[in-house]
C-alpha positions as protocol buffer text, in pm:
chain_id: "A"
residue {
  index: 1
  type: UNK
  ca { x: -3195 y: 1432 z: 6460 }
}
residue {
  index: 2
  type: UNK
  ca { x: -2915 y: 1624 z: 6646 }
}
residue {
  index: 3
  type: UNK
  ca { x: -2825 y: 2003 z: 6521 }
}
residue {
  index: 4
  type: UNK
  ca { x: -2564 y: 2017 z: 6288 }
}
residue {
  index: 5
  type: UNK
  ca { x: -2306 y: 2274 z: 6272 }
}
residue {
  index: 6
  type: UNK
  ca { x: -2098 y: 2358 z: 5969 }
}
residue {
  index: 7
  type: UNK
  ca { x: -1800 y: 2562 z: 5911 }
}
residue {
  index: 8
  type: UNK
  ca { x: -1606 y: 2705 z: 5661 }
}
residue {
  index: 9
  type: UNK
  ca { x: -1210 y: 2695 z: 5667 }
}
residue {
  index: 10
  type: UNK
  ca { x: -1098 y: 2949 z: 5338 }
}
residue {
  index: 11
  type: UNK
  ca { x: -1353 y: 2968 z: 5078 }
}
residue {
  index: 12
  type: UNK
  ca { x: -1372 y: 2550 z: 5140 }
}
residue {
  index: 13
  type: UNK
  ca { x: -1700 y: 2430 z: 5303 }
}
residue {
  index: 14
  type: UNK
  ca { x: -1595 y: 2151 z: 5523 }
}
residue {
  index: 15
  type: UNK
  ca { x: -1692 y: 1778 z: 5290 }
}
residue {
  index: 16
  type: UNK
  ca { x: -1840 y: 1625 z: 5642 }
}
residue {
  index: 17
  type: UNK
  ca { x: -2076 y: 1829 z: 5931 }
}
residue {
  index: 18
  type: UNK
  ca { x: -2051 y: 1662 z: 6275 }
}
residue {
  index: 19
  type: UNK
  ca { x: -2387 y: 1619 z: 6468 }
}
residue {
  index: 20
  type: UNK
  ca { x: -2380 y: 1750 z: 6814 }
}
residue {
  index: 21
  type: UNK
  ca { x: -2405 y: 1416 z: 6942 }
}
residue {
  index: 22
  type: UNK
  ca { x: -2073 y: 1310 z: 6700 }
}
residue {
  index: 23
  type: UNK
  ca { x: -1925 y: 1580 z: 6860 }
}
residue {
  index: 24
  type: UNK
  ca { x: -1976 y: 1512 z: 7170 }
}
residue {
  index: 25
  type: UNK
  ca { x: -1873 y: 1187 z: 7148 }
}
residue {
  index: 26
  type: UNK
  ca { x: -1554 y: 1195 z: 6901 }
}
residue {
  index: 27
  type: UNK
  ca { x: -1479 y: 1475 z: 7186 }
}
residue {
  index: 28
  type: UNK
  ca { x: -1526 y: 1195 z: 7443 }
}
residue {
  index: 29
  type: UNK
  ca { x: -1311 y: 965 z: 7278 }
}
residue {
  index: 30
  type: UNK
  ca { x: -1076 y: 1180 z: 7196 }
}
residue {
  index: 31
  type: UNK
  ca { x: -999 y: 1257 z: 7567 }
}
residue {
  index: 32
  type: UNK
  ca { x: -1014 y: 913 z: 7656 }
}
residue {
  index: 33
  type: UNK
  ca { x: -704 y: 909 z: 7443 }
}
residue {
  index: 34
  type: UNK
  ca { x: -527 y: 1200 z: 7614 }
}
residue {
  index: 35
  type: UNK
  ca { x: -448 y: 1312 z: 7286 }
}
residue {
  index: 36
  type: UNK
  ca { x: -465 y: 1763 z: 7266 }
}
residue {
  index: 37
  type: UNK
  ca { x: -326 y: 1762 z: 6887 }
}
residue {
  index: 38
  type: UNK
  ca { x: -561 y: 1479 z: 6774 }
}
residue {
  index: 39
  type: UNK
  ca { x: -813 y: 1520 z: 6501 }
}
residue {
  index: 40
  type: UNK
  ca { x: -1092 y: 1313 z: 6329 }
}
residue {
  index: 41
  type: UNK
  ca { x: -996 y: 1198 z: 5990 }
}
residue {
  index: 42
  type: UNK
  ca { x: -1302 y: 1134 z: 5812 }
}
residue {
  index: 43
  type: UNK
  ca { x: -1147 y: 915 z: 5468 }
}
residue {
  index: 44
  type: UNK
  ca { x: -1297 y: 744 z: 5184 }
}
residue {
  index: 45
  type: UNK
  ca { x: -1103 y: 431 z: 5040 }
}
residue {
  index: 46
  type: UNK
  ca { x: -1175 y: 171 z: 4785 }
}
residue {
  index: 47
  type: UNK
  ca { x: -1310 y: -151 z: 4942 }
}
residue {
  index: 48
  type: UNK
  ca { x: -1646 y: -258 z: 5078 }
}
residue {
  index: 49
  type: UNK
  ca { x: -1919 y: -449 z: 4933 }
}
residue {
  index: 50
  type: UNK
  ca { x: -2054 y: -109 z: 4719 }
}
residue {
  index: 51
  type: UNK
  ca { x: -1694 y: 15 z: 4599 }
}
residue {
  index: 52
  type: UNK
  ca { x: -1586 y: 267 z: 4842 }
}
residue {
  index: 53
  type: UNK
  ca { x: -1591 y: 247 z: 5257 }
}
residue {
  index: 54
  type: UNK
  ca { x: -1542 y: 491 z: 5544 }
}
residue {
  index: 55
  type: UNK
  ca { x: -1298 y: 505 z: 5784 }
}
residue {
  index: 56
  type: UNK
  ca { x: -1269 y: 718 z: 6076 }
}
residue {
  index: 57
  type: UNK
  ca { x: -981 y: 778 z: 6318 }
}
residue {
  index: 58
  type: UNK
  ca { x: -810 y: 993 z: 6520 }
}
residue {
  index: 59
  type: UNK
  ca { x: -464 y: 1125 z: 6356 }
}
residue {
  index: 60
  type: UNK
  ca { x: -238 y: 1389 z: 6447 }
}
residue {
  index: 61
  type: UNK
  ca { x: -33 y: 1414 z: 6111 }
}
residue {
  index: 62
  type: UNK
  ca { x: -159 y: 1673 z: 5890 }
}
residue {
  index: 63
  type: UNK
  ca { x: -93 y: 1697 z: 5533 }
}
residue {
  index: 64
  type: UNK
  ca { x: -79 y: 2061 z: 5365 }
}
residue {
  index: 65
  type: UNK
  ca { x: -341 y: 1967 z: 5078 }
}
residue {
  index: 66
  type: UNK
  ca { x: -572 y: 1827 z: 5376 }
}
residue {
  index: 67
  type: UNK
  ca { x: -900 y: 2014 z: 5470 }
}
residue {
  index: 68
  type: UNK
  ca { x: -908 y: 2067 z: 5808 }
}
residue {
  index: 69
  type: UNK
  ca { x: -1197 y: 2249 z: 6052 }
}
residue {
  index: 70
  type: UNK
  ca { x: -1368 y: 2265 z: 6397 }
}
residue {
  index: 71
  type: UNK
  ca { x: -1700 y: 2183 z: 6489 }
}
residue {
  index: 72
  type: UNK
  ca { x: -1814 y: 2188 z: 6829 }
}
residue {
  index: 73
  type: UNK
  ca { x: -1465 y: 2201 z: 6995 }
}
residue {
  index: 74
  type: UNK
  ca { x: -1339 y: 1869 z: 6763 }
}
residue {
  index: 75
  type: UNK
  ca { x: -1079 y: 1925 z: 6480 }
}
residue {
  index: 76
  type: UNK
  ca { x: -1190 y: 1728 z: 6161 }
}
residue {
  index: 77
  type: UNK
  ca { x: -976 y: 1630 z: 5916 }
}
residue {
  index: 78
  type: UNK
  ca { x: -1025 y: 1496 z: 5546 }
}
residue {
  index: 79
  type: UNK
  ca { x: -744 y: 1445 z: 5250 }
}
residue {
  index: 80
  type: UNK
  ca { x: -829 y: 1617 z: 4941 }
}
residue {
  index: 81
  type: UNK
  ca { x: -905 y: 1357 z: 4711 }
}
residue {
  index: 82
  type: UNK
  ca { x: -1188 y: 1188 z: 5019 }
}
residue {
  index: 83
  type: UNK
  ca { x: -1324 y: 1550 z: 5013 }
}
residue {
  index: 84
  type: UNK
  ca { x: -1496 y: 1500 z: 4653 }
}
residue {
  index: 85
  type: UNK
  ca { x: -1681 y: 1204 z: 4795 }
}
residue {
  index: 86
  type: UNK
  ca { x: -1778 y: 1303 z: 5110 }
}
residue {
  index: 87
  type: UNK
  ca { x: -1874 y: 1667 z: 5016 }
}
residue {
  index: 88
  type: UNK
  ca { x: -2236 y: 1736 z: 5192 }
}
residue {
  index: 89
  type: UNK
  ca { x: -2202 y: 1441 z: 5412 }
}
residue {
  index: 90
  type: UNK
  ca { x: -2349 y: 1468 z: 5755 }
}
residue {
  index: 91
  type: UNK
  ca { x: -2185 y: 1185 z: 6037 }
}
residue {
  index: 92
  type: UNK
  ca { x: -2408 y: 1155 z: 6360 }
}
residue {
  index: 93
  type: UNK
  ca { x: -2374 y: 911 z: 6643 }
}
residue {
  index: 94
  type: UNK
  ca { x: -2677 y: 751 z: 6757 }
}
residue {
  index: 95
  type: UNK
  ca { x: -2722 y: 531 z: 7109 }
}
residue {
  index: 96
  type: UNK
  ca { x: -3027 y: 359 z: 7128 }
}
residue {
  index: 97
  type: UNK
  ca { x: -3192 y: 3 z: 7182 }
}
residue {
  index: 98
  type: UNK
  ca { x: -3070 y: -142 z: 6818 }
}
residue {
  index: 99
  type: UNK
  ca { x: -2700 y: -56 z: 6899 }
}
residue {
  index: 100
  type: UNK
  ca { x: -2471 y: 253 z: 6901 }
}
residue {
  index: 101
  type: UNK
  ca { x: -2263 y: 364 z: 6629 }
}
residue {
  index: 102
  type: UNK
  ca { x: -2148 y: 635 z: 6422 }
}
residue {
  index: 103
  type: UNK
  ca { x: -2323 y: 703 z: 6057 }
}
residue {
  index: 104
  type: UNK
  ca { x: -2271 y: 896 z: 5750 }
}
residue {
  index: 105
  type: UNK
  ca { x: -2514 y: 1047 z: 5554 }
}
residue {
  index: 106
  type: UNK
  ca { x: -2379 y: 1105 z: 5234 }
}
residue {
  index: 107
  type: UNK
  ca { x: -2610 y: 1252 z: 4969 }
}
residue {
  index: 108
  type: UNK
  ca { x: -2317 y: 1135 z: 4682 }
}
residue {
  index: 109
  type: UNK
  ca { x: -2391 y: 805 z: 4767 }
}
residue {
  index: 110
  type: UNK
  ca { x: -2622 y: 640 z: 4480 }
}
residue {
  index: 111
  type: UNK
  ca { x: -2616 y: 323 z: 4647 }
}
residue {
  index: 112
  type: UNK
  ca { x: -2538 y: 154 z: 4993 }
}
residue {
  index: 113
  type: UNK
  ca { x: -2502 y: -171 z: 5138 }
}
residue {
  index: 114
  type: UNK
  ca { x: -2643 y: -339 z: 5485 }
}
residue {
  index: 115
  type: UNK
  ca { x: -2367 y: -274 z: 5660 }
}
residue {
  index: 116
  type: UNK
  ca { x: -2387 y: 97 z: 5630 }
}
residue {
  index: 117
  type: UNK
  ca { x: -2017 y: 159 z: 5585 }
}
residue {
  index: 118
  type: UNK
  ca { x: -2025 y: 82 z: 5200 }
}
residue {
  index: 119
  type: UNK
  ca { x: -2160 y: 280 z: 4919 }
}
residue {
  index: 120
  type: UNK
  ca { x: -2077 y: 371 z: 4562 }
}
């Protein structure tokens, strides 16, 4: 597994740690885009097979009551009520011979689905 590197913004631990290898290749994408003021938003919404799903993508409005950080040179950005849910997760971005793909590790989740973007 890739090092992870947290930080804090305020007294609020960021909810989600980026892998190196996330960062390096949300910072990838993200120039791909040409976009300087883009961030990841890391989200939680209702939906999915298990009850809740991820979504991930770049966004460049900012709410005040959002939690925002950097890891690694990337800007990550989740709302405040995704934040409870996500809180410890780790998302890492593997390449290998079964496919390539971002996933979250999310020790709130008490159970998952095959897809691996579901959980409750």
């Amino acid at each position: 597994m890739s090092n992870v590197t947290s930080v804090k913004i305020g007294k609020k631990p960021q909810p989600v740690t980026l892998s190196d290898n996330a960062a390096q290749k949300v910072a990838a994408l993200m120039a791909e885009e040409g976009g300087e003021d883009l961030a990841l938003r890391v989200a939680v919404r209702a939906g999915g097979c298990s009850g809740y799903s991820y979504e991930m993508f770049f966004d460049s409005d900012i709410s005040s009551d959002d939690i925002v950080g950097e890891q690694s040179g990337v800007k990550v950005v989740v709302d405040s009520e995704s934040a409870e849910l996500l809180k410890g997760s780790t998302l890492d971005y593997t390449d290998g011979l079964q496919g390539a793909g971002f996933h979250v590790s999310n020790p709130n989740a008490t159970r998952t689905c095959g897809c691996g973007s579901s959980f409750s």
